[in-house]
C-alpha positions as CSV (number, residue, x, y, z in Angstrom):
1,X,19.7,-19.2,-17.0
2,X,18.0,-19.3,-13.9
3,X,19.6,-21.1,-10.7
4,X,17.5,-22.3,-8.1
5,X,19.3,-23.1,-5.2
6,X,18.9,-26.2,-2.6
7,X,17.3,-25.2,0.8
8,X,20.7,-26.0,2.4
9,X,22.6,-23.5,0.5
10,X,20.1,-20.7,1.0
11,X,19.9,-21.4,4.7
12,X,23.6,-20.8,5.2
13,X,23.2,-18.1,3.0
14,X,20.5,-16.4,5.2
15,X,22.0,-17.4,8.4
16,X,25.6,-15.4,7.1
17,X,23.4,-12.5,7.0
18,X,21.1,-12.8,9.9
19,X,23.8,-13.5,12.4
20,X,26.2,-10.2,11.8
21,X,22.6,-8.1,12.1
22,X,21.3,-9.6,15.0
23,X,24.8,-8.7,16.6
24,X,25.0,-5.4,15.5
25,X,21.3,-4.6,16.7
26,X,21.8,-6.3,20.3
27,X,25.0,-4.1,20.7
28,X,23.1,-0.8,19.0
29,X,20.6,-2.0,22.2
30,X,23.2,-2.4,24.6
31,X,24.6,1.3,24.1
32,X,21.0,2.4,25.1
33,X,21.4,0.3,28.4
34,X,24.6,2.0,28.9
35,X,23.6,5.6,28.5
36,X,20.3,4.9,30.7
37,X,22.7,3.0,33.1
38,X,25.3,5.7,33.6
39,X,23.2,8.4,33.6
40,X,21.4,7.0,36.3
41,X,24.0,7.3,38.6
42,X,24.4,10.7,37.9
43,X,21.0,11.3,39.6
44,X,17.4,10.9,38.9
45,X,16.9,14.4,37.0
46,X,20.0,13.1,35.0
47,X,18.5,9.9,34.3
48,X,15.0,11.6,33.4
49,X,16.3,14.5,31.1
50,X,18.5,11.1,29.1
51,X,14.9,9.1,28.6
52,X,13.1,12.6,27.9
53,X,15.9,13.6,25.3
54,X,15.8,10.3,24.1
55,X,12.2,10.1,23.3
56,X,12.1,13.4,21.3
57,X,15.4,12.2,19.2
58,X,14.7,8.8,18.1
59,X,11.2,9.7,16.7
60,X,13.1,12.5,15.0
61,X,15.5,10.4,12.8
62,X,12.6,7.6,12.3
63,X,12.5,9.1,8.8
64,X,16.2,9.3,8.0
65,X,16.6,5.7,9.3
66,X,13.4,4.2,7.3
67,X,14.9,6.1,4.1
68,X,17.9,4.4,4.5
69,X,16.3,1.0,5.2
70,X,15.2,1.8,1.5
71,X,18.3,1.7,-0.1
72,X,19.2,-1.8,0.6
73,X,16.3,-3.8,-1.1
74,X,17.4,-1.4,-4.0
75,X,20.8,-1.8,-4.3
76,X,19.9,-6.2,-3.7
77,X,17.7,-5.9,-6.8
78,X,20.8,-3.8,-8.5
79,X,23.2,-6.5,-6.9
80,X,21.5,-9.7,-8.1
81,X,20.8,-8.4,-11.7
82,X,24.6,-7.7,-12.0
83,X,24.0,-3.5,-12.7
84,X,26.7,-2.8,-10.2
85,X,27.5,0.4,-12.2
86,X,24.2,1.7,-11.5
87,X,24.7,1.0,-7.6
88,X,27.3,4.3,-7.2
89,X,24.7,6.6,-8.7
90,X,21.8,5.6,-6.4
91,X,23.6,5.3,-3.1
92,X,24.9,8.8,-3.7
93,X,20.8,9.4,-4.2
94,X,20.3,8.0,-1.2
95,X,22.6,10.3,1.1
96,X,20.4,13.7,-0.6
97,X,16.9,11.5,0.1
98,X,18.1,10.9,3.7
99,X,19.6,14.5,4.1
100,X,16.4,16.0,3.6
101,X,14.9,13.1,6.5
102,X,17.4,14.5,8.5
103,X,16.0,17.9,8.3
104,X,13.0,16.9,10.2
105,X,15.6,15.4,13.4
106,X,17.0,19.3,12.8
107,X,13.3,20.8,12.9
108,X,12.2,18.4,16.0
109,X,15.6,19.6,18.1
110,X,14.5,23.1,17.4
111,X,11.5,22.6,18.5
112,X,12.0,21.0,21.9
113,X,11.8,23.3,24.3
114,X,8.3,24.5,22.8
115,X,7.6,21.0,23.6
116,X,9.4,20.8,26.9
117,X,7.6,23.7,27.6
118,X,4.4,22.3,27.2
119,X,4.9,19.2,29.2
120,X,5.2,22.2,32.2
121,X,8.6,20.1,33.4
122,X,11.0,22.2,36.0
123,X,14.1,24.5,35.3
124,X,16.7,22.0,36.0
125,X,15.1,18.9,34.1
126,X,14.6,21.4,30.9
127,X,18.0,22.8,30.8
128,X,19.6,19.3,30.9
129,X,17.5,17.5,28.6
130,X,18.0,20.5,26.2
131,X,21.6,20.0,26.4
132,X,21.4,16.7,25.9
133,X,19.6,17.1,22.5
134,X,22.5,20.2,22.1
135,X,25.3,17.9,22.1
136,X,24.1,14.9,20.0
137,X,22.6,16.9,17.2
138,X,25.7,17.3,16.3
139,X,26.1,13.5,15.6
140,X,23.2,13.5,12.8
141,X,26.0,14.0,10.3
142,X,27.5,10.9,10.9
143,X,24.5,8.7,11.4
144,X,23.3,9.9,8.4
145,X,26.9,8.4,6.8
146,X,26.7,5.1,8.9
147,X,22.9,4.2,8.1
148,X,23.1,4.5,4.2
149,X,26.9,3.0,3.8
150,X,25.6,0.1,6.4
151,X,22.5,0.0,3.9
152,X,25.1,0.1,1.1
153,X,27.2,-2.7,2.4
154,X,24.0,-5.0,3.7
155,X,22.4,-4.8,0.0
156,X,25.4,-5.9,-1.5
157,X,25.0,-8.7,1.1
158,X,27.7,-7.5,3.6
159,X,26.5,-7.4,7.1
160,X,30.2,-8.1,8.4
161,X,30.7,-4.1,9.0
162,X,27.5,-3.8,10.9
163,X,28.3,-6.5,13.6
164,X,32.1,-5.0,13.6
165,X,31.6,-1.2,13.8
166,X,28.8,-1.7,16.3
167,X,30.9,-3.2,18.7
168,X,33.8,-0.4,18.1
169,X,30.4,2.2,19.1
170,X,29.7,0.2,21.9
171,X,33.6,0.1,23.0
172,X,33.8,3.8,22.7
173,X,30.7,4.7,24.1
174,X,31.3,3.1,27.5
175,X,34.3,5.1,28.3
176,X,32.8,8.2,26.7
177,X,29.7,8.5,29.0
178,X,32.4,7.6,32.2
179,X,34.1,10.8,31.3
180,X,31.8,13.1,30.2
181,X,28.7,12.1,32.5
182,X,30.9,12.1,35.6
183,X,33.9,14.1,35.0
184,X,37.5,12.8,34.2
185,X,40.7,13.3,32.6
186,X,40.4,17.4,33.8
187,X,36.4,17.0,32.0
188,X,34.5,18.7,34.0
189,X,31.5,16.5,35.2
190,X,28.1,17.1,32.7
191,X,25.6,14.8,34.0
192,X,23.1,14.1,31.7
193,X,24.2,16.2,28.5
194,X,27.2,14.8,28.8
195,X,25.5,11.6,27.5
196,X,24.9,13.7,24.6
197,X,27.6,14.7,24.4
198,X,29.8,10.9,24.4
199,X,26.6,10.1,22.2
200,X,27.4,12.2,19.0
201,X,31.3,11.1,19.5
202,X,30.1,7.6,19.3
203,X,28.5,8.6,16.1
204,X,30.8,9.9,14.5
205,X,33.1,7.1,15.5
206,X,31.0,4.8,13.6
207,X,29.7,6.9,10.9
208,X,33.7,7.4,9.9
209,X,34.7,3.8,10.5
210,X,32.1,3.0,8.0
211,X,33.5,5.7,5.8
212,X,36.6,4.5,5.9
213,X,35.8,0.7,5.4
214,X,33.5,1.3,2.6
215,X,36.1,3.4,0.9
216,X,39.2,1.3,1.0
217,X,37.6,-2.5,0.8
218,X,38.7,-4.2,-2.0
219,X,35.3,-6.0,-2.7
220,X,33.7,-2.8,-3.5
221,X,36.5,-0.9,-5.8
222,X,34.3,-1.8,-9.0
223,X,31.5,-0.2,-7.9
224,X,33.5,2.8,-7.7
225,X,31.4,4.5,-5.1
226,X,33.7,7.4,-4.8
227,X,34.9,8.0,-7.7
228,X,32.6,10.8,-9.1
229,X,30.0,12.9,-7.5
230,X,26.3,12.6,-8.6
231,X,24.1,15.2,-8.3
232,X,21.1,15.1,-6.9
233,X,18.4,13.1,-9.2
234,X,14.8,14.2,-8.4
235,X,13.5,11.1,-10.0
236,X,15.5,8.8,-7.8
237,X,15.3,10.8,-4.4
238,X,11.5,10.8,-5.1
239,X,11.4,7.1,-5.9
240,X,14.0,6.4,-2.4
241,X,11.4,8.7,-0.5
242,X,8.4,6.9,-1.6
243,X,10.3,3.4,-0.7
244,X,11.3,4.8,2.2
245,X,8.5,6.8,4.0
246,X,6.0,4.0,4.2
247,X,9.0,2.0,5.7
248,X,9.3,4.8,8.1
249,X,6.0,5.1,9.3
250,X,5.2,1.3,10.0
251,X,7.8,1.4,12.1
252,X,6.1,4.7,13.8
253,X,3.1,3.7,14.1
254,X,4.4,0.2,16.2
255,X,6.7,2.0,18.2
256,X,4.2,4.8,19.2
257,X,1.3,2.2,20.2
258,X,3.7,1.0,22.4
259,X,4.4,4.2,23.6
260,X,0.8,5.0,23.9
261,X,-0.2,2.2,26.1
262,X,2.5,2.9,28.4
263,X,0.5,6.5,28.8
264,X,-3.0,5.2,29.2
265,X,-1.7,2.0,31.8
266,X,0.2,5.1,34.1
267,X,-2.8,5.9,36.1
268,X,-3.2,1.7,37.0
269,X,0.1,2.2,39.4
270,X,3.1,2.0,39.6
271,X,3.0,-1.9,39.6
272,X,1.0,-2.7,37.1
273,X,3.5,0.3,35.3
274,X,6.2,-2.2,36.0
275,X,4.7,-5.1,35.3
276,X,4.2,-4.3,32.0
277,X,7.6,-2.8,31.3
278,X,9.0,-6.0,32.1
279,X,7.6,-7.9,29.7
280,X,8.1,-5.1,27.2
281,X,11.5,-5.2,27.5
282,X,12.1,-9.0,27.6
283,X,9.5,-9.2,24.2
284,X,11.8,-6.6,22.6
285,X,15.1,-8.5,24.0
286,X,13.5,-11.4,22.1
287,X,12.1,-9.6,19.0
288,X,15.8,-8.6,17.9
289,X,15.9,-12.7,16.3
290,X,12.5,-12.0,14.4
291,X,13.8,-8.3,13.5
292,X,17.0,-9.4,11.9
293,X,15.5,-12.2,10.1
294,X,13.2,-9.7,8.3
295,X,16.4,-7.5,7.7
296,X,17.9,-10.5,6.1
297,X,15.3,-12.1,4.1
298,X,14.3,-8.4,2.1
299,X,18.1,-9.0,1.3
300,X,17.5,-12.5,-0.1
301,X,14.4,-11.5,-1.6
302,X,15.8,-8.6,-3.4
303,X,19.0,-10.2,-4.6
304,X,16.7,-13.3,-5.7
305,X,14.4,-11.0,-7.7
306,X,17.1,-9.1,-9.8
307,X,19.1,-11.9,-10.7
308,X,15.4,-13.5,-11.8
309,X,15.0,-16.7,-9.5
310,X,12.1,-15.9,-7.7
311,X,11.8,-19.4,-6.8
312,X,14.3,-18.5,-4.8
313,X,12.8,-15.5,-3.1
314,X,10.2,-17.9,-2.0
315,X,12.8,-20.1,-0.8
316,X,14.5,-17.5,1.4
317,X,10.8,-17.1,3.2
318,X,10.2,-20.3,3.6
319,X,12.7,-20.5,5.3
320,X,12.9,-17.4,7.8
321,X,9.4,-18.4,8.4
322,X,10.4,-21.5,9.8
323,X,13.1,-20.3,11.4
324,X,11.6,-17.7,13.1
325,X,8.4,-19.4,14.2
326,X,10.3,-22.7,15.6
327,X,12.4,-19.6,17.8
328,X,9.3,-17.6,18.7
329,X,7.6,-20.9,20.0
330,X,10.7,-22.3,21.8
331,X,11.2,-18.8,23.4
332,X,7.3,-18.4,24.0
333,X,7.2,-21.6,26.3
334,X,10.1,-20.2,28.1
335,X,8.5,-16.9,28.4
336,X,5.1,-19.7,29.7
337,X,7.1,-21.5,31.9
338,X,9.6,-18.8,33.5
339,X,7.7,-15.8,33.7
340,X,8.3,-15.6,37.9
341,X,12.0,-16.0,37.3
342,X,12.3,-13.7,34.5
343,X,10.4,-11.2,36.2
344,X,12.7,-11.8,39.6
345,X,16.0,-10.7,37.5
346,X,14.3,-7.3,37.7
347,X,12.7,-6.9,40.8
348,X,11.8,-8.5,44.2
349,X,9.0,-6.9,44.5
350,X,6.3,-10.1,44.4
351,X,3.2,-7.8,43.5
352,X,5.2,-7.1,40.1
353,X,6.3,-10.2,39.8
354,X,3.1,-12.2,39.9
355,X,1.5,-9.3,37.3
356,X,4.7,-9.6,34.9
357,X,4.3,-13.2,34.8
358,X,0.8,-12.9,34.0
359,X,1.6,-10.5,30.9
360,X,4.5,-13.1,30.1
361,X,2.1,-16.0,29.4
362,X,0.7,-13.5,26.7
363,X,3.5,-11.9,25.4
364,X,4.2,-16.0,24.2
365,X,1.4,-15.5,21.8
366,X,2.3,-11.9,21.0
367,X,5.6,-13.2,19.8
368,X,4.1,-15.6,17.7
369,X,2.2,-13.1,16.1
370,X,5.1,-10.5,15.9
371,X,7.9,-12.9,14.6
372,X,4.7,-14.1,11.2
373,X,4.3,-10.3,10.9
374,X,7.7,-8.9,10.6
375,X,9.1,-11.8,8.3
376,X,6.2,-11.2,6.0
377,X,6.8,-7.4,6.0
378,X,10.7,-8.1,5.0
379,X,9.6,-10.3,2.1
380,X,7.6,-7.5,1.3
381,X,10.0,-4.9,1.0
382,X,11.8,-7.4,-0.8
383,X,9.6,-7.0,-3.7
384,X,9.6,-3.0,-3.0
385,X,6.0,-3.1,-1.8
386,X,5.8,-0.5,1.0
387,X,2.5,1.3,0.8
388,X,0.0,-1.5,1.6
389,X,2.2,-2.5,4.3
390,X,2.3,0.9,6.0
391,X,-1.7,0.8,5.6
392,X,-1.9,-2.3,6.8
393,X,0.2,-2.0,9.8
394,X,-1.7,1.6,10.9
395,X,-5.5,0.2,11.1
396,X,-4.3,-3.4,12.4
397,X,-2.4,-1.6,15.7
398,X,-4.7,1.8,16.1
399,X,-8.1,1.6,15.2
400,X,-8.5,-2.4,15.5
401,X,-5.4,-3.4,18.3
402,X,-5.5,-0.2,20.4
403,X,-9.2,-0.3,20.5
404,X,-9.9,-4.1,21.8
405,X,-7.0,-3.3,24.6
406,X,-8.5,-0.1,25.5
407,X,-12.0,-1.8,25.8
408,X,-10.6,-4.9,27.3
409,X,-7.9,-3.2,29.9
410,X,-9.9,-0.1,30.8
411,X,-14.0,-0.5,30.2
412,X,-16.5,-3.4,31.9
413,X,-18.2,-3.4,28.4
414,X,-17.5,-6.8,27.6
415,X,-15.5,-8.3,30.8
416,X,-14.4,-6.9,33.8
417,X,-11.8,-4.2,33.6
418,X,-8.2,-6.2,32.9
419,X,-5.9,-3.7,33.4
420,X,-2.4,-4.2,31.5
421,X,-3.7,-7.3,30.3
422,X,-6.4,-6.0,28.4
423,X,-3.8,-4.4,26.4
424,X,-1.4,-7.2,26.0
425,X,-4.7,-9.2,24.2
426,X,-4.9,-6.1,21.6
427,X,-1.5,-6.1,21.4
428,X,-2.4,-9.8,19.5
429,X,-5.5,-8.9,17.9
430,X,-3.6,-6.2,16.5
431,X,-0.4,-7.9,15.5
432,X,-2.2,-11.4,13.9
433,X,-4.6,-8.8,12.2
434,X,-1.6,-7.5,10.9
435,X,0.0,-10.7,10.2
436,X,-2.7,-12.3,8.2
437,X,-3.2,-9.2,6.3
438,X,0.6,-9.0,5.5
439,X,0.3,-13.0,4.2
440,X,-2.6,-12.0,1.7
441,X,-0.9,-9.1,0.7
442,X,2.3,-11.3,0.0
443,X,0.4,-13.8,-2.1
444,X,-0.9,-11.4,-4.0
445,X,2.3,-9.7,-4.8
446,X,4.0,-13.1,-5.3
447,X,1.4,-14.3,-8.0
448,X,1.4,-10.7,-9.8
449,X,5.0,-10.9,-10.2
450,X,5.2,-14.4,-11.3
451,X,1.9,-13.4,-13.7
452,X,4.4,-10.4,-15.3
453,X,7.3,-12.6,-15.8
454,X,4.9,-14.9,-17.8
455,X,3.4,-12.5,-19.9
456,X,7.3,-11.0,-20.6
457,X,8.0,-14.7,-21.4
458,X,5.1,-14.7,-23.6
459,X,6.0,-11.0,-25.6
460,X,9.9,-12.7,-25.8
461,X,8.6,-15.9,-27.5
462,X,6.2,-14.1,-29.6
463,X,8.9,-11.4,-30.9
């Protein structure tokens, strides 16, 4: 029998699970602002080797972390269909299909000072960001435990441990980078490495605390997690890797035409530089609601689909979608409104300030357009469709989005030359091309499944 439930009931739902992720990822950000903070006052070369290092590492595990994200729309489906004795085997799966993502962070690492080499940097910059990667390589053991048992827990609708083990990382991290970075406790001072260093410590704080929750919580003892050893399944790594990678490369493919603009803005100045990395960050500070939402609703969406309510799938949507444009729109007029002031709280340079406001009246729409794109791609990997979403998200940000703001911010062939703003405009071409693309793909998923739960209905009636 199916049970739809009331709007009310699946908003707290939703909200239970989108408030312990939003946490969790604020604090995962806030250990990035430490590292970048602390480094910096070991010096400049410290601070560069730190962003450097960090650049070549967390493109490197973009595959073991998408592979991961797999695992929890899985194990939702698994969840709501009540199959928890299937749920041991395919989380054990999904530590070998993540493994082998992780050998790619392994092969990167390696690689980097071929790459360091090419970028032509000097002696001392080299040596430290090559430490740096040294030290927290060593921490890809333990990430790999945390972001599978973290996708374990949040499939079986847990996000509790996220929000918890977080903070402990954040805790530890703090005094880590004091002593290592600057020398305490008879530590001899490290600088820059030593941020790697307090890095893969801070991993393997969480990665173990995750362990050990997973492994002595009482909710999960039927499942049974640890109670045998599967091997290695070809048929189900393959199926995790083909969820996975598409998962993985959507989230590539918007983080490097971020990246890329950055590149193709540098020769504008340094103010126009900062200008637009104000309002990147403060769009990413605001992104993390939107982000978390779509973490929560392939959850919903999952759970709703194996336990056969689809109606409530839709629900769940319905909902994020409302949720996440009435925030999006209250924080876009802020963004309108308070650009100047936002902008102050990171410089007092007025130049930057007037440009950074400029890009904030924009980034209102782009949030608009980000927040309708992301919840649609959650519901999507809700209903396991990742391929058509990694297509779509590739041609909506590089050939159609990078293109207008490269035509718009750096050519006269249809207005004067915009600079930074010019991009900011493909930035929303790209990301509503996205979004409406996303919406039909949705619609067309949603009415193909409901059109195979009819036709099983049919064969049941028949038989």
């Amino acid at each position: 029998m199916q049970v739809v439930s009331s709007y009310r009931s699946e908003l707290i739902k939703l909200a239970k699970l989108t408030g312990p992720i939003l946490v969790a990822q604020v604090t995962q950000t806030l250990m990035s602002v430490v590292d970048t903070l602390m480094a910096g006052q070991a010096g400049a070369v410290d601070l560069a080797a730190v962003s450097v290092g960090g650049s070549i590492w967390l493109p490197a595990i973009l595959l073991m972390f998408g592979l991961a994200l797999a695992l929890a729309p899985v194990i939702s489906h698994l969840h709501g269909a009540n199959e928890q004795w299937r749920i041991a085997n395919i989380t054990q799966q999904g530590f070998y299909s993540c493994a082998l993502g992780g050998l790619l962070a392994v092969a990167t690492v390696l690689a980097a000072p071929l790459l360091l080499d090419v970028m032509d940097v000097e002696a001392q910059f080299r040596a430290v960001t090559l430490d740096y990667l040294g030290y927290i390589i060593w921490g890809l053991p333990a990430l790999l435990i945390y972001v599978v048992l973290r996708n374990f827990c949040e499939g079986l609708s847990h996000t509790m441990p996220s929000l918890v083990i977080s903070s402990i990382g954040l805790l530890v991290n703090i005094p880590a980078n004091y002593i290592f970075i600057h020398g305490h406790f008879g530590v001899p001072a490290m600088g820059g490495a030593g941020c790697g260093l307090a890095s893969a410590i801070v991993l393997w704080v969480m990665g173990l605390s995750m362990l050990l929750y997973v492994y002595s919580a009482k909710r999960f003892r039927e499942i049974k997690l640890f109670s045998r050893i599967y091997w290695p399944n070809w048929d189900d790594v393959v199926y995790l890797i083909r969820l996975g990678f598409p998962i993985a490369m959507a989230i590539f493919f918007e983080v490097s035409l971020f990246a890329a603009v950055a590149l193709l803005i540098a020769p504008l100045g340094p103010e126009v530089v900062s200008s637009h990395q104000i309002a990147m960050n403060i769009s990413a500070l605001v992104y993390m609601v939107p982000m978390s939402l779509s973490m929560a609703i392939t959850l919903r969406v999952g759970f709703a689909l194996g336990a056969g309510t689809p109606a409530n799938a839709m629900r769940s949507y319905r909902l994020a979608m409302v949720l996440g444009m009435s925030f999006a729109a209250v924080n876009g007029i802020g963004m309108y409104l308070g650009g100047s002031w936002l902008a102050g709280l990171y410089t007092d340079n007025q130049a930057i300030i007037v440009l950074a406001a400029q890009l904030m009246g924009l980034a209102a729409i782009f949030t608009l357009s980000d927040t309708f794109q992301a919840i649609n791609i959650g519901t999507l990997r809700g209903y396991k469709d990742t391929n058509m979403a990694m297509l779509i998200t590739f041609v909506s940000y590089w050939p159609f989005g990078l293109s207008v703001g490269a035509i718009l911010g750096l050519t006269d062939w249809l207005v004067p030359a915009m600079g930074a703003a010019g991009f900011w405009i493909g930035f929303i071409t790209g990301l509503t091309c996205a979004a409406i693309l996303l919406s039909w793909r949705l619609r067309y998923i949603v009415k193909h499944h409901r059109n195979s739960d009819h036709s099983l209905a049919s064969e049941a009636t028949v038989e």
